[in-house]
C-alpha positions in Angstrom: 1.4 -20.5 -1.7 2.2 -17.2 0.8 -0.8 -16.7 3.2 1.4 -13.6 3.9 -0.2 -11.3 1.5 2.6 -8.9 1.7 6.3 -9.2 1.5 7.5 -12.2 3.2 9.3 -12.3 6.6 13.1 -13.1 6.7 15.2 -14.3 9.4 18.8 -14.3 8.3 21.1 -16.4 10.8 24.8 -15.4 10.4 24.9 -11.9 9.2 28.7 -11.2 9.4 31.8 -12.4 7.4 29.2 -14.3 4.2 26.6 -13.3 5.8 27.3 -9.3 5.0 26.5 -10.3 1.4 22.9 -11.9 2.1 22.1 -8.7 4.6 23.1 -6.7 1.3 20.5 -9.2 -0.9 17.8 -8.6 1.4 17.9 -4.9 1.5 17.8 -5.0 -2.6 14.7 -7.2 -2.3 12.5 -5.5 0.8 13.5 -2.6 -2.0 11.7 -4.8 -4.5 8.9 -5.6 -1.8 9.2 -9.5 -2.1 11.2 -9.4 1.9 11.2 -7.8 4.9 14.4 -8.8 7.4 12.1 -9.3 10.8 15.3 -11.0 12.6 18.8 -11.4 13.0 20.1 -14.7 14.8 23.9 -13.8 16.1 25.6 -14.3 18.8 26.5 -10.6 19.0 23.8 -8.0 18.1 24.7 -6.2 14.8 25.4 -2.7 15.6 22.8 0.0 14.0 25.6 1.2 11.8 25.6 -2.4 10.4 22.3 -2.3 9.9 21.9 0.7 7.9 19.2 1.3 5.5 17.3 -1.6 7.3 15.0 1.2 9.3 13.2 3.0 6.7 10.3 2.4 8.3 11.3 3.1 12.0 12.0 0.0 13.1 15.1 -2.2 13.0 14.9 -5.9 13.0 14.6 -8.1 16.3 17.9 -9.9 17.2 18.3 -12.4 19.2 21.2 -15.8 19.7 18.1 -18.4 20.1 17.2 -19.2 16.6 14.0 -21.1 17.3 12.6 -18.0 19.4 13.3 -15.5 17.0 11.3 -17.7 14.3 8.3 -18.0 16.7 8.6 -13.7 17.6 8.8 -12.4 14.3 6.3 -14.9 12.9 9.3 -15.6 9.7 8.2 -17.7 6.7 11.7 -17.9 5.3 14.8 -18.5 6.9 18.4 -17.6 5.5 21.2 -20.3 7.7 24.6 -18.7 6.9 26.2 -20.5 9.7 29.5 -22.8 10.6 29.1 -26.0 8.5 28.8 -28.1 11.1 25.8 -26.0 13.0 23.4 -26.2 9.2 21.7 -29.4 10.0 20.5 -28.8 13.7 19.1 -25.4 12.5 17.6 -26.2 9.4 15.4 -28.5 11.2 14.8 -26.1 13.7 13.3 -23.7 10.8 11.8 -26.9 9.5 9.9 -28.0 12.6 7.9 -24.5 12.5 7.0 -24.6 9.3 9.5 -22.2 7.9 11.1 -22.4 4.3 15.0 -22.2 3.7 17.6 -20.6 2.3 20.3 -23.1 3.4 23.9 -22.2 2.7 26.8 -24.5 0.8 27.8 -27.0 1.5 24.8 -27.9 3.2 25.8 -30.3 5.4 29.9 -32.0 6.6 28.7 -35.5 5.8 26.1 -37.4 3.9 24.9 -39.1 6.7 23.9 -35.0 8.4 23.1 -34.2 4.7 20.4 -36.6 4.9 19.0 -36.3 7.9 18.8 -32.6 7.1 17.2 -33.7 3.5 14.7 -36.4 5.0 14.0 -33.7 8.2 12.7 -31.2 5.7 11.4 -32.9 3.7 9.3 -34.9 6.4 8.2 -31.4 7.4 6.9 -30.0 4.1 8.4 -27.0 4.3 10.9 -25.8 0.7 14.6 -25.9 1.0 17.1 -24.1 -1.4 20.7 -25.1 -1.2 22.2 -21.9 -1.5 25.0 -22.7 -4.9 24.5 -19.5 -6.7 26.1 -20.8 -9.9 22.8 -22.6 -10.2 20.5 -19.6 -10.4 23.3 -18.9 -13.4 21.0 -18.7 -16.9 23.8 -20.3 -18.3 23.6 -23.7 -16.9 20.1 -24.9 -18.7 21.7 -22.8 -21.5 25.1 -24.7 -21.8 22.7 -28.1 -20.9 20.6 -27.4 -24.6 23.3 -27.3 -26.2 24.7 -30.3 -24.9 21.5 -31.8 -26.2 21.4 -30.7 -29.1 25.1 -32.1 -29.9 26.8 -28.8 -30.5 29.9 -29.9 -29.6 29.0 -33.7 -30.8 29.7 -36.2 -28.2 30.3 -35.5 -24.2 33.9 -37.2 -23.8 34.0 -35.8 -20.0 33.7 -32.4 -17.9 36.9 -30.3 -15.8 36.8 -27.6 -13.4 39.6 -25.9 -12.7 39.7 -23.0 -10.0 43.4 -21.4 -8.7 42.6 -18.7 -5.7 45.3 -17.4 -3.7 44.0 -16.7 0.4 46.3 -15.1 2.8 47.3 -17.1 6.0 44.5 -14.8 8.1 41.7 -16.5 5.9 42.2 -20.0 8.1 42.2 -17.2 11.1 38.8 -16.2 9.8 36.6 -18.5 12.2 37.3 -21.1 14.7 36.2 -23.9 12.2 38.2 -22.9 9.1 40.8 -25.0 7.8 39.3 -28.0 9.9 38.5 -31.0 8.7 37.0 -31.8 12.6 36.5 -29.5 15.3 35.4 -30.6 19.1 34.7 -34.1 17.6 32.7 -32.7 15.1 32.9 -32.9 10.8 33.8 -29.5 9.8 35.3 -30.4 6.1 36.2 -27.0 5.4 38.6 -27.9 2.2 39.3 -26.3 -1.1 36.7 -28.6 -3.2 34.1 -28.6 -0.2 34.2 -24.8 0.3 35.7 -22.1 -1.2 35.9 -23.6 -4.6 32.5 -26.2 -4.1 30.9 -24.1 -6.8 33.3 -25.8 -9.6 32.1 -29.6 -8.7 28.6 -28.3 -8.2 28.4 -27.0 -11.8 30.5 -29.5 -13.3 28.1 -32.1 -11.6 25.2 -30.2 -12.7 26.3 -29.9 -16.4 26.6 -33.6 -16.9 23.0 -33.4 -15.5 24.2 -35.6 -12.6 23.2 -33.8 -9.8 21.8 -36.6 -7.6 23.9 -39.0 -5.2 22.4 -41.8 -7.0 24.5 -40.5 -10.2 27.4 -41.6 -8.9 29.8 -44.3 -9.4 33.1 -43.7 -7.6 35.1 -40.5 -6.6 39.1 -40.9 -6.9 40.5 -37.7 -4.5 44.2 -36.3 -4.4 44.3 -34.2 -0.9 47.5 -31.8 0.1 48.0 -28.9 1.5 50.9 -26.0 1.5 49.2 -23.9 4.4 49.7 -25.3 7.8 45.9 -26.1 8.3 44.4 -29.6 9.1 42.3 -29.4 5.6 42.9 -29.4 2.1 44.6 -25.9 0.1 45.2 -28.2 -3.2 43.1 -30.5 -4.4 41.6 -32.7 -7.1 38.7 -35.3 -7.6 37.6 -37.0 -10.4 33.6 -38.5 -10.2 32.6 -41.3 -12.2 29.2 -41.0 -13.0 26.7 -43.7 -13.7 26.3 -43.1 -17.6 29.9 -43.6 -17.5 31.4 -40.1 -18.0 34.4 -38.5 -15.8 33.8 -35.6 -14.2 37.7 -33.7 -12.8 38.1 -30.6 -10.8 41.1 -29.4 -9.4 42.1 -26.5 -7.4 43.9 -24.7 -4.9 44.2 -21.6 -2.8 48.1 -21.0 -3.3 48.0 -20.1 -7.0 50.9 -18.3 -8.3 48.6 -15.9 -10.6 44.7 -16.2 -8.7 42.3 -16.0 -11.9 38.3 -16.8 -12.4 37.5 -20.6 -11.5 35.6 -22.5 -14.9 34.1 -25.4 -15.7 34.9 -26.9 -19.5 32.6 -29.5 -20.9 34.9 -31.5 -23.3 33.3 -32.8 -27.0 33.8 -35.3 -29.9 33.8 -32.0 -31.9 34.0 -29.0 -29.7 34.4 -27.7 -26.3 32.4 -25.2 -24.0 34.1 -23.3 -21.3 31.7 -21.8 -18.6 33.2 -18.8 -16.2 30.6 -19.7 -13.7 31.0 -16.4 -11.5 30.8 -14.4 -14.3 27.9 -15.9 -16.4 30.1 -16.0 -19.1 30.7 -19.1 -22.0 32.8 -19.5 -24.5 31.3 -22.3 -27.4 34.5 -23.7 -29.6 33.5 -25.9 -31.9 34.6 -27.7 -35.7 33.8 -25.2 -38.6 32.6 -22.2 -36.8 34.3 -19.4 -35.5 34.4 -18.8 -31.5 31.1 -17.7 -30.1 31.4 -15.4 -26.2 27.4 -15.5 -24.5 26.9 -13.7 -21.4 23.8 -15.0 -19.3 22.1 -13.3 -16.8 21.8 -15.0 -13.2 18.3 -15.8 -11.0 19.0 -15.1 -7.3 18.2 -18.0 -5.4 16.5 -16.3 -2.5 14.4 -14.2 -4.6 13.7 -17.7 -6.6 12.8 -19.4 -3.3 9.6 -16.4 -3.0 8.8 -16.9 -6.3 8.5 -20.6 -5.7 6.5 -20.6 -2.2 4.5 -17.9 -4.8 3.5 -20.7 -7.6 5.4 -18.5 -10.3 8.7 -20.5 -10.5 10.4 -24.3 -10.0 12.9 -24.3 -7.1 16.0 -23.9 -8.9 18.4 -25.9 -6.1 16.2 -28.5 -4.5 18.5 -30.5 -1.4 18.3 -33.8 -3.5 19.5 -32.0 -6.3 23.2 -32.0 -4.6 23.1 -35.4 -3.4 26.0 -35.7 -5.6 28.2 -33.1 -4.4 27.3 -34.2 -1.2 28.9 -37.9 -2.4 31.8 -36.0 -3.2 31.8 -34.0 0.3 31.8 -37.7 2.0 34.7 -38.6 -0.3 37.0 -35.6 0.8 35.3 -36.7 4.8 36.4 -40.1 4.8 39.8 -39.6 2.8 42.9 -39.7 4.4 44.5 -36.4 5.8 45.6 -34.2 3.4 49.4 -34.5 2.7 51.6 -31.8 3.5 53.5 -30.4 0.7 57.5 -30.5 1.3 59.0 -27.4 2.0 60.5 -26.6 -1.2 57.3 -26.9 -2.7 55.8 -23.7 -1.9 57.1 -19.9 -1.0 55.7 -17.2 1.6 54.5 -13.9 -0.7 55.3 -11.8 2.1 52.9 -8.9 0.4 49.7 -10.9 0.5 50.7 -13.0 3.5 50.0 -16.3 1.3 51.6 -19.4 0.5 52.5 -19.9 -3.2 52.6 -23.4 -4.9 55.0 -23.0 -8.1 53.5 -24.0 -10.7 50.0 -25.0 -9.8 48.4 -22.5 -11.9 49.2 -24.9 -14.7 48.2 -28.4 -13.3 45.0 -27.4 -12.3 44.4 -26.0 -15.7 45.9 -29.5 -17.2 43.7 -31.3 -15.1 40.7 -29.6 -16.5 41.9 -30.2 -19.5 42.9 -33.6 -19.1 41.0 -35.2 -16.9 43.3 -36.0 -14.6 45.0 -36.0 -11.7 47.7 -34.3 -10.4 49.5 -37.5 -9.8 48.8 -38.7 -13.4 50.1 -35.5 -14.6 53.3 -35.8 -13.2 53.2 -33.1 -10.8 56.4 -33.4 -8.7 54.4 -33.2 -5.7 51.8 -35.3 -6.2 50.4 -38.3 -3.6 52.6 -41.5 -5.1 50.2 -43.4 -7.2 51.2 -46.4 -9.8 50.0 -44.3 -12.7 50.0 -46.3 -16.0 52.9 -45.2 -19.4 
């Protein structure tokens, strides 16, 4: 429960590039009276002008680069960490060791081995931790898990994800870390599946209701990149899970036609197709007609106050992406992605992006499939002794 008695106080750390869009979340909720934004952790001040609309009441928020002072000076019961992969752990368990709740950005950790000593650090503390994959505050996910339940589209033969972005060459420009798999000897792991597109796993993981790292069996991964980066642009994995069902995303940044990433739950008798940024479903099933739902979508920071207020479950518990964190180690301890030949991708000059012919389609087979882009033929693909 909040000893607060009034809205809560928020430190955000990392309020530029992501972090614009949580500054813009927690002026909507100190508009709601759940927050109030006492601090800013950057290493340059935000300017007053960035700041805007944060000083109805006369005073802007305190800023400051040392994270753990700030906590102690502004007295915050929740922190937001929207930092460089690799800094998440060291600062959640800075919040932690005070006694203040989280908000921790995805992924939440570049290995399972920080993952869990973020995980066990928190959890040894006893403060709340929300991992911050917003597809998860999505209505549609317990929605989509009923009727699973219930056998509306009979019997669970596997789950794809398929997501094709397209991200100009100044994206891997973006931050010293991106496109890294390591930076200064650290585990930076900044690749399609792991990043920009980790919502697909997350949710496909999630719908198979195996969330935790325990649910896993073994993770097959197909690593390449067109962009000349030291992680992954185009990717697939497939996840075995321990009740025996196959779990395949694939994905890539250098899509010919960029379109909304899903997540398609495959049945004996039907299939559901989730649009997990939109909150959109489509239920295709034998002997009915195509049925469109729209969900609505709890944010998880707001969810968080709730919970620290008794009204609501945490939505995104840490152990609760144990198994994308499996698959996170996986991608880690993978070979280095393999660059794709020449020929196999253009320059759009307009957008500044490289283009993989083609890939629009295998990543939707492979959602549809199953399987990999070597299985699938793709003329590309890692060489693997794929079975006729």
């Amino acid at each position: 429960m909040s000893d607060h008695g009034g809205p809560l106080p928020v430190v955000l750390a990392g309020a530029r590039g992501h972090g614009r869009w949580h500054l813009e979340n927690l002026r909507r909720l100190e508009d709601k009276g759940l927050v109030r934004l006492a601090g800013i952790c950057e290493l340059t001040p935000l300017t007053p002008e960035e700041l805007a609309g944060f000083s109805a009441a006369g005073e802007l928020p305190e800023q400051s680069a040392d994270f753990g002072a700030l906590l102690d000076s502004t007295g915050a019961a929740v922190a937001v960490i929207c930092t460089p992969i690799p800094t998440h752990t060291d600062l959640a368990l800075t919040a932690a060791a005070r006694g203040v709740h989280l908000l921790l950005e995805k992924p939440p950790a570049p290995s399972y081995a920080e993952f869990r000593r973020m995980a066990d650090g928190v959890a040894a503390a006893g403060v709340v931790c929300q991992i911050g994959f917003q597809s998860m505050g999505s209505h549609a996910v317990p929605a989509i898990r009923e009727l699973i339940a219930k056998g509306t589209i009979g019997r669970v033969d596997g789950i794809g994800g398929a997501g094709a972005w397209g991200r100009p060459q100044e994206y891997y420009r973006r931050a010293p870390w991106a496109g890294h798999r390591r930076l200064n000897g650290a585990d930076v792991v900044d690749g399609v599946l792991t990043n920009p597109l980790a919502h697909a796993v997350a949710t496909a993981l999630a719908l198979d209701g195996a969330t935790r790292a325990e649910d896993v069996a073994g993770i097959e991964t197909e690593l390449l990149r067109a962009n000349d980066i030291e992680s992954d642009d185009t990717s697939c994995v497939r996840v075995t899970t321990t009740g025996g069902n196959r779990i395949t995303v694939a994905a890539t940044l250098c899509a010919e036609h960029p379109d909304e990433p899903y997540v398609l739950v495959h049945g004996s008798s039907g299939r559901i197709t989730f649009w997990y940024k939109q909150d959109r479903v489509l239920v295709q099933r034998s002997g009915h007609g195509p049925q469109e739902l729209t969900y609505g979508r709890t944010d998880l920071l707001e969810n968080l106050v709730e919970h620290l207020e008794g009204r609501a479950p945490l939505l995104v518990a840490p152990d609760e992406t144990g198994a994308f964190m499996k698959v996170v180690e996986a991608i880690r301890r993978a070979p280095d992605p393999v660059a794709l030949p020449g020929e196999a991708w253009y320059l759009d000059a307009d957008e500044n992006r490289r283009v993989v012919p083609g890939v629009d389609g295998l990543v939707a087979a492979a959602a549809d499939t199953l399987a990999l882009y070597s299985e699938l033929g793709a003329p590309w693909a890692l060489s693997k002794e794929v079975s006729t």
